[in-house]
C-alpha positions in Angstrom: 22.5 -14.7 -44.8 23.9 -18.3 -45.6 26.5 -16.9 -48.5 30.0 -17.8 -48.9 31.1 -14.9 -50.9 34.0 -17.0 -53.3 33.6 -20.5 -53.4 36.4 -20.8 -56.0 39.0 -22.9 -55.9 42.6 -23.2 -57.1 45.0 -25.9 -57.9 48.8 -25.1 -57.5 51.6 -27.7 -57.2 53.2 -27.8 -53.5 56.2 -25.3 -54.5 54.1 -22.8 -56.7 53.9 -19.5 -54.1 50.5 -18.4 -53.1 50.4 -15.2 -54.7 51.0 -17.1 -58.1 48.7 -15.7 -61.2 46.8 -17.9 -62.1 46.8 -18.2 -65.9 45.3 -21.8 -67.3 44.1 -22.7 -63.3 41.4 -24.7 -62.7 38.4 -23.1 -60.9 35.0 -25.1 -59.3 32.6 -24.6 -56.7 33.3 -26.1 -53.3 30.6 -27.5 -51.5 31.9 -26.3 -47.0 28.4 -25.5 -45.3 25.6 -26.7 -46.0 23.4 -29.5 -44.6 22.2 -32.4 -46.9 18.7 -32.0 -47.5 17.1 -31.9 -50.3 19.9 -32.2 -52.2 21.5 -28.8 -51.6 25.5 -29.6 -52.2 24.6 -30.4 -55.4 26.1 -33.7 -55.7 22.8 -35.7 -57.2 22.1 -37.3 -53.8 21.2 -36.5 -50.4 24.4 -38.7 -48.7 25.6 -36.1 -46.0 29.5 -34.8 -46.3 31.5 -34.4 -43.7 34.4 -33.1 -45.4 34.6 -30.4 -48.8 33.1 -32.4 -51.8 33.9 -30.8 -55.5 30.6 -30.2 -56.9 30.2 -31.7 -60.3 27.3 -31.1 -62.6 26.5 -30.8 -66.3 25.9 -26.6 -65.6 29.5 -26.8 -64.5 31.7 -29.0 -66.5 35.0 -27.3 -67.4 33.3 -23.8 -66.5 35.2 -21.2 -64.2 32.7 -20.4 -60.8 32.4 -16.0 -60.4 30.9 -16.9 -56.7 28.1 -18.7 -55.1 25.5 -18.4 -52.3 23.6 -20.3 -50.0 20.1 -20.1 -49.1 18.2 -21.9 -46.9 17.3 -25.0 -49.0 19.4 -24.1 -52.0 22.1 -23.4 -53.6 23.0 -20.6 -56.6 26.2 -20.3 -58.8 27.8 -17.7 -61.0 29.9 -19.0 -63.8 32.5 -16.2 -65.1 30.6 -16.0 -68.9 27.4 -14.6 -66.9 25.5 -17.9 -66.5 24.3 -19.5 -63.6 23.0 -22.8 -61.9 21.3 -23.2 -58.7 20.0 -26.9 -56.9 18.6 -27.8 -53.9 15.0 -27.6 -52.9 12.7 -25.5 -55.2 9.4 -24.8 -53.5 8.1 -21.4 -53.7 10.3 -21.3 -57.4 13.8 -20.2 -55.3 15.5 -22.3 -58.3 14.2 -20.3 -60.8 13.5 -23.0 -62.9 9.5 -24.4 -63.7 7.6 -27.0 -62.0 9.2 -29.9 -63.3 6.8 -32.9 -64.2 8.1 -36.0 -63.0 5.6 -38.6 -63.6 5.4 -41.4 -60.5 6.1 -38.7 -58.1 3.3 -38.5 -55.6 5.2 -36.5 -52.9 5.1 -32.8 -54.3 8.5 -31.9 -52.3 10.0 -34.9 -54.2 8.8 -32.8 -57.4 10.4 -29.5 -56.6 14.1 -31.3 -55.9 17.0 -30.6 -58.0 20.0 -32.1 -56.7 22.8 -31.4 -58.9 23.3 -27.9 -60.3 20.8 -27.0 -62.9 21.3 -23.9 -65.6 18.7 -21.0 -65.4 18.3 -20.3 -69.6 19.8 -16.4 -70.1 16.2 -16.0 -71.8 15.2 -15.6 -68.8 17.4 -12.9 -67.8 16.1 -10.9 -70.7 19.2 -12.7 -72.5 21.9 -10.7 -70.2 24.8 -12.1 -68.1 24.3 -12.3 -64.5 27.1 -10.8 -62.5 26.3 -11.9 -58.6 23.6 -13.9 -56.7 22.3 -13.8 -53.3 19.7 -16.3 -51.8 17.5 -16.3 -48.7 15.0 -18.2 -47.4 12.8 -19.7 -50.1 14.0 -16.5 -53.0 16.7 -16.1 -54.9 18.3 -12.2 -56.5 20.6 -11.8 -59.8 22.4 -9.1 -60.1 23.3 -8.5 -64.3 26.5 -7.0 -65.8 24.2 -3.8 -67.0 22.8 -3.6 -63.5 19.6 -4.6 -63.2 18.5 -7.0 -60.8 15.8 -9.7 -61.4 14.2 -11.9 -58.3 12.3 -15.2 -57.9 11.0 -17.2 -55.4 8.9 -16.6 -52.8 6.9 -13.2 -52.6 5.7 -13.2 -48.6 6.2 -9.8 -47.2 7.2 -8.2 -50.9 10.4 -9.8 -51.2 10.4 -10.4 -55.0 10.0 -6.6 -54.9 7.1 -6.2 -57.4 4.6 -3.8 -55.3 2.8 -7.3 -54.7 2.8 -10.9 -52.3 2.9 -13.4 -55.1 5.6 -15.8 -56.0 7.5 -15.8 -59.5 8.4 -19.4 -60.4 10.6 -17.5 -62.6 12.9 -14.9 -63.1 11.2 -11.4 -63.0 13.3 -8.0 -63.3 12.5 -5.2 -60.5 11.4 -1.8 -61.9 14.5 -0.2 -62.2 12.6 3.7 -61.5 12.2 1.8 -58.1 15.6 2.6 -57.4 15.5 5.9 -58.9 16.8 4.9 -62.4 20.1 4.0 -61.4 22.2 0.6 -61.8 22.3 -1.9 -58.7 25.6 -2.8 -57.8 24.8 -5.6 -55.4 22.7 -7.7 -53.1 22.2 -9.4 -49.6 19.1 -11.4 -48.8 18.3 -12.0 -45.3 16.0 -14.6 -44.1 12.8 -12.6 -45.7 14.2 -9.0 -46.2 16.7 -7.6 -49.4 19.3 -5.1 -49.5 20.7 -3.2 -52.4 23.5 -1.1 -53.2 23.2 1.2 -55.9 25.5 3.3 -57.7 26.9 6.2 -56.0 26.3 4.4 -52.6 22.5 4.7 -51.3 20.7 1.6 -49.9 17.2 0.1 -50.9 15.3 -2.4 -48.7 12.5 -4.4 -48.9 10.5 -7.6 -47.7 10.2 -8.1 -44.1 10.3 -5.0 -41.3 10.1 -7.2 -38.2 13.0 -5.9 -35.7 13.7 -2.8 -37.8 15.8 -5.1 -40.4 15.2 -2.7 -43.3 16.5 0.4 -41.3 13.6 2.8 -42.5 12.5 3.9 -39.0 9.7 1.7 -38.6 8.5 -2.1 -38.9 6.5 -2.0 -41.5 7.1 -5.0 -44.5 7.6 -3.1 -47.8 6.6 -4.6 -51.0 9.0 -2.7 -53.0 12.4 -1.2 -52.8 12.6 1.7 -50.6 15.8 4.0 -50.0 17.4 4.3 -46.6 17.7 8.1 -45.9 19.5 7.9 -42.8 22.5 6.4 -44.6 22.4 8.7 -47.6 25.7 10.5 -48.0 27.8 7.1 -46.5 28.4 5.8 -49.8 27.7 2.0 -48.9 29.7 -0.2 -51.1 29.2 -3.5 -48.8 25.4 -4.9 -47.4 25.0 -8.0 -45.3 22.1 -9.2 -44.6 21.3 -11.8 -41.6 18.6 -13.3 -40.1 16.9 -10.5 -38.6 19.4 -7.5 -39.0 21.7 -5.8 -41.5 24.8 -4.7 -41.7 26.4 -2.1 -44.4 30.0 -0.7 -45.1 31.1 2.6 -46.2 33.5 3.5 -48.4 35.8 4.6 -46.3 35.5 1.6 -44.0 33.2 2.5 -41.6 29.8 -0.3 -40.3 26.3 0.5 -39.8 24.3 -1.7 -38.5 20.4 -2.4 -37.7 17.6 -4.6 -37.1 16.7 -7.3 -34.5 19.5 -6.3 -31.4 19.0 -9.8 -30.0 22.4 -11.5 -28.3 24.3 -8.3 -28.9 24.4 -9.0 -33.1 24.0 -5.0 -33.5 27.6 -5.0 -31.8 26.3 -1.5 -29.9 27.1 -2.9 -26.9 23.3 -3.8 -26.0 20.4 -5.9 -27.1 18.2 -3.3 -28.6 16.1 -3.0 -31.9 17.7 -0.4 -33.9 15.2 0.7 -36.5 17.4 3.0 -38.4 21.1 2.5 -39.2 24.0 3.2 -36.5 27.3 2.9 -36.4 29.3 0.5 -34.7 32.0 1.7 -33.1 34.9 0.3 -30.3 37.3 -1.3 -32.8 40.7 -0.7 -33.6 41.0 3.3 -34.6 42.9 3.6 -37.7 41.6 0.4 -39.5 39.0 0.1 -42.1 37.0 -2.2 -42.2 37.1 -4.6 -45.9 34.5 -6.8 -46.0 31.4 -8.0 -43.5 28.7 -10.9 -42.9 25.9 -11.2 -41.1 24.7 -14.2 -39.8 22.0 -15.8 -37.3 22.6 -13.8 -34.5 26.1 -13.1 -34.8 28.2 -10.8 -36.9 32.2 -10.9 -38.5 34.1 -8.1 -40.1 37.6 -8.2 -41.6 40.2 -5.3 -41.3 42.3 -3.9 -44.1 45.5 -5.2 -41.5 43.7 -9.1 -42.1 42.2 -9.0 -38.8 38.4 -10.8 -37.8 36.9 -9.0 -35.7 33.2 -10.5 -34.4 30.4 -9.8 -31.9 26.8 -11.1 -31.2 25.8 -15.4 -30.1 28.7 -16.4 -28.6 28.9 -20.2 -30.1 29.9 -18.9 -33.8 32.1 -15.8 -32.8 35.6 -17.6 -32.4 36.4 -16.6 -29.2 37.5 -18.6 -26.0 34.6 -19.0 -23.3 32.0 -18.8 -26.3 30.1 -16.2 -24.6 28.1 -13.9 -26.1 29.6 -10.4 -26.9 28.0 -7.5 -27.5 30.7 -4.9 -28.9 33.3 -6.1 -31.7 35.9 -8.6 -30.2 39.1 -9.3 -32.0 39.6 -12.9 -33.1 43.1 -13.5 -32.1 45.6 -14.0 -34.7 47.0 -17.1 -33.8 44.1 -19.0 -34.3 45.0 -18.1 -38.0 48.5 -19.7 -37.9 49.3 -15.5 -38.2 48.4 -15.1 -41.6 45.7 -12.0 -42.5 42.5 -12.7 -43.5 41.2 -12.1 -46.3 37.0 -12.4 -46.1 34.4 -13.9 -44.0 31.0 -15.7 -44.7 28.3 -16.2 -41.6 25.4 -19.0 -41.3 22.9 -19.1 -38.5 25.5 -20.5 -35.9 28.7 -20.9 -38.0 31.8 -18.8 -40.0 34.3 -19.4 -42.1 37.1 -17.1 -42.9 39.7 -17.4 -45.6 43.2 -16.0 -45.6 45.3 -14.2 -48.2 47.3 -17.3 -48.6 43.6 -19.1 -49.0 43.3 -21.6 -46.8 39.7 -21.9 -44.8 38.9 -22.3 -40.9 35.6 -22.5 -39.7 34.1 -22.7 -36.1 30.7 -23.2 -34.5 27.7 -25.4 -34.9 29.5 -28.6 -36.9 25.7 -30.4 -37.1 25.4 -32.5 -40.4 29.4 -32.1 -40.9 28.6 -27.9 -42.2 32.3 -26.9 -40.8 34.1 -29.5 -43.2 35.8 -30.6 -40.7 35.1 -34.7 -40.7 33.0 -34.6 -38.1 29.9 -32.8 -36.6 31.1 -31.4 -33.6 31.0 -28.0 -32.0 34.2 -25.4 -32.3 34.4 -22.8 -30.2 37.7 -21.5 -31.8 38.8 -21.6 -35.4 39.9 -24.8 -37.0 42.1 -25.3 -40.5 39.7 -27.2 -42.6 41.5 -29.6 -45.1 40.3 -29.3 -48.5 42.3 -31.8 -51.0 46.1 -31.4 -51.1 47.1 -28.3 -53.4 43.6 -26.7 -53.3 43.4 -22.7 -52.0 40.6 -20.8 -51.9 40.4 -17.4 -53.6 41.6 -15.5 -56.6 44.9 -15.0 -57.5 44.4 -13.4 -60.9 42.6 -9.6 -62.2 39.1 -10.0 -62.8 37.7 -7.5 -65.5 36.2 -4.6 -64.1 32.4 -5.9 -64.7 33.5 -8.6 -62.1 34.5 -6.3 -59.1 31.6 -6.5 -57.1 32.6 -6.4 -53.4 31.3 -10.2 -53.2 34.3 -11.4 -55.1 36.6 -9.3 -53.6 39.4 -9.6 -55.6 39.5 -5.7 -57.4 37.9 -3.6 -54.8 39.7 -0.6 -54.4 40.4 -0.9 -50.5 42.4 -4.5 -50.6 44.8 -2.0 -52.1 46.7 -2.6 -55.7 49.4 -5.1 -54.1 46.9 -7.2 -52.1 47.7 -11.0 -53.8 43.4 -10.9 -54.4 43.8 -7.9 -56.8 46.5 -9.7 -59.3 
């Protein structure tokens, strides 16, 4: 729910063009949205920041950053040699790291903080290289280069996706005949439900079935990964997951959508559960759709023309009069100074986009200074945020193919060969 999909950023000089490759750049992970507790921006403290903070850590010094996500409480990172760090607050094991003991600590929570980024050992990874992350509420997935995915955290509802309720403290790899022997390609965690992309496009979920969030026809939790007939045949490259729904895309750039209808999220142009996955429709014919996030109770797509398009709690959509909306809405363009986006992350009552030419806006809830915008007031409409002069987020350079997950997108097929994110 709370991922930004590439927090990577660039330093250019002022008169280097943004579609520059980027040979010998410098990459780290930029801490925009998340609130202060327990040390979740990773910056060794719990000192709220108002504006983007470069987070610095022994995990990450001189390291390039794949992508990161946001959970909760914590925080995960994927460094471009397969490692990865995570900080924040550990209870349940979301960190994946083991009880610490921290003599003179009487207050357990004090125990399970780790506020500066923290390497998970690739022992426990079975020695592999992770490829993507994605963190909910209180669990963390990993994704490996070979395509197998391993989870931790906490096991309410089946979420570690073991057949079981218990927690892993640690890393633990999911029975890979529970997706019927074939490699997963990616992950979205919700608030206590999982989706995964396999190859060749079929979709597993598991965890919590409150609100239909899993799309299997029922509410039942499931303890272990389970396909999702009804979209068999779409070939889902892309799953979101939010707070209480789901959202998947198609290869050819269609979005389904299911799960908790509340505040028009579904964008079916009502409030109903949808326990099985159906497609939104009522946007611009013609355009496929490239990336999308789900968020609290609101949902953002982005168009292969650069257009946002959102629908769902009206406070984090973008849109004058901050109503809700119930079918997709375009953002309007000029809000984005004109320039095409690029991708989109969602939180409970906040988005972010980035543009091709990657700079960040954000709007909605600005409480503990998550927009980056100085301050922690409400936006209704998107504002520029001002990260440090010269820095862009993005890619600007080929990533090997092992890297193309639809997360980073930066090679996926449908930005097309001369987007700037596919050099």
């Amino acid at each position: 729910m709370r991922s930004v999909r590439t927090l990577s950023i660039r330093t250019r000089s002022p008169k280097e063009p943004a579609a520059a490759r980027g040979n010998g750049t410098r990459w780290s992970a930029l801490a925009l949205t998340l609130r202060v507790w327990q040390g979740r921006l990773g910056h060794g403290d719990e000192t709220h920041r108002l504006l983007p903070c470069r987070v610095r850590g022994e995990g990450m010094v001189g390291r390039r950053v794949l992508m990161a996500a946001l959970g909760g409480m914590h925080t995960a990172v994927v460094m471009e040699d397969g490692d990865m760090c995570t900080w924040g607050y550990g209870e349940d094991g979301a960190l994946g790291h083991p009880r610490p003991y921290r003599p003179g600590f009487r207050d357990f929570a004090e125990k399970e903080k780790y506020p500066a980024p923290t390497r998970i050992p690739a022992e426990r990874f079975e020695g592999e290289q992770v490829s993507m992350a994605a963190c909910g509420l209180g669990f963390t997935g990993a994704v490996t280069r070979t395509g197998r995915l391993f989870m931790w955290g906490l096991g309410r509802y089946g979420i570690m996706g073991q057949s079981n309720t218990r927690d892993a403290r640690l890393p633990v790899p999911v029975p890979a005949e529970l997706f019927g022997g074939r490699r997963v390609e990616l992950i979205g965690a919700g608030h206590f439900h999982c989706a995964a992309v396999v190859v060749g496009g079929d979709v597993y979920t598991w965890g919590y079935g409150g609100w239909g969030a899993l799309g299997l026809g029922h509410k039942a939790d499931q303890h272990a990964p389970s396909l999702v007939t009804s979209l068999q045949g779409q070939r889902i490259v892309i799953v979101a997951c939010g707070e209480a729904h789901t959202l998947g895309v198609t290869r050819q750039g269609g979005v389904f959508s299911w799960g908790h209808g509340e505040r028009g999220r579904l964008g079916h142009g009502d409030e109903e559960e949808h326990v099985v996955p159906a497609q939104v429709v009522g946007f611009a014919r013609g355009q496929r759709t490239v990336t999308a996030a789900a968020g609290g109770g609101h949902s953002v797509m982005v168009m292969q023309d650069g257009s946002c398009i959102s629908w769902g709690k009206g406070q984090a959509l973008g849109l004058e009069g901050h109503q809700d909306t119930l079918c997709p809405t375009l953002v309007s363009p000029q809000y984005f100074d004109g320039e095409p986006v690029a991708m989109a992350a969602a939180g409970r009552n906040h988005t972010l986009v980035v543009t091709v030419g990657g700079r960040v806006f954000a709007w909605g809830l600005g409480g503990e200074g998550r927009l980056g915008l100085g301050d922690d007031a409400w936006r209704f409409v998107p504002a520029l945020v001002c990260i440090e002069p010269h820095y862009f987020v993005g890619r600007f350079r080929r990533l090997p193919a092992c890297h193309a997950l639809s997360f980073a997108m930066v090679t996926h097929p449908r930005l097309g060969a001369e987007s700037i994110f596919a050099r």
